[in-house]
N, C-alpha and C positions, 0 to 999 in steps of 0.2 A: 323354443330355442332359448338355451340360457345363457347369461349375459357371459356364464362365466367358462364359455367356449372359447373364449375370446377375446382380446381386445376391445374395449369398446373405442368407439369414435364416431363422428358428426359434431354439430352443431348439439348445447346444449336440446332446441328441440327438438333434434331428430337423432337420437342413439341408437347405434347399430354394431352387433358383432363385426369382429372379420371377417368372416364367414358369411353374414348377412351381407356387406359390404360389398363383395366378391360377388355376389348377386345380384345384388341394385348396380353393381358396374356394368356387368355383361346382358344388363336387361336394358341398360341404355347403351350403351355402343352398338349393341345389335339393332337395335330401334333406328339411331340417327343411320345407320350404313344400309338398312335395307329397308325402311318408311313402314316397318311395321312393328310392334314388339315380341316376341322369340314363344314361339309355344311351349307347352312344357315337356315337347319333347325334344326341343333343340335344345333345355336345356340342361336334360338327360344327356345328351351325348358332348354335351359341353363339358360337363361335372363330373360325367362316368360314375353315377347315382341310378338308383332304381328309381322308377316310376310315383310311388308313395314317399319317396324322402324329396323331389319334385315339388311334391304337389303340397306336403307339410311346409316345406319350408315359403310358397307362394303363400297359403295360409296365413303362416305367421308373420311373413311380411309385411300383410295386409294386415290385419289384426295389431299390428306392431304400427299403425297411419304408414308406412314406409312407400307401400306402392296401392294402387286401387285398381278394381276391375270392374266391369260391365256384368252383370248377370246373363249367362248364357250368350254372350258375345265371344268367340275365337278371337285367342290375340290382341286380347283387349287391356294388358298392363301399363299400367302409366308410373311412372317412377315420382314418385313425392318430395322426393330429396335433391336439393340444388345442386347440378352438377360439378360444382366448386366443391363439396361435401363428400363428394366420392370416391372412393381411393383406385382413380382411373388412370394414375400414371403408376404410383406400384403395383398395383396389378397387373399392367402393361410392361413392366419394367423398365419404363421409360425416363428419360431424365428430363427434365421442362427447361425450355428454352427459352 
């Protein structure tokens, strides 16, 4: 993924497209609303993405320190990035209160 997809933002240590961003959000609000984290086919139907642009972009996540996983563990993403750092009310559209 390149940086220049996008915006970037985070924390000087954790830089992330918008794009990226948009994923490290929906990989934690899905997490904290249902005590697990999102497979990568919810989050195919999330994205309305093919199954390989999925699983590239889990990759790169990780590869990116952004999220980590469990080898051969289902649903095992953990989001790396403070969630002060995530752009979970523009995404949300929401206004903070």
């Amino acid at each position: 993924m390149s940086q220049n997809s996008g915006t970037a933002h985070g924390s000087s240590r954790h830089r992330f497209t918008q794009k990226q961003g948009h994923y490290l959000a929906f990989i934690h609000v899905y997490s904290r609303m249902f005590g697990r984290s999102p497979a990568e086919a919810d989050m195919q139907r999330h994205f309305r993405v093919t199954p390989p642009s999925i699983h590239q972009m889990v990759l790169t996540l990780e590869r990116a320190g952004l999220i980590r996983r469990q080898p051969g563990v289902a649903r095992s993403i953990e989001v790396l990035v403070p969630p002060h750092d995530l752009p979970i009310l523009d995404w949300l559209n929401a206004n903070p209160s």
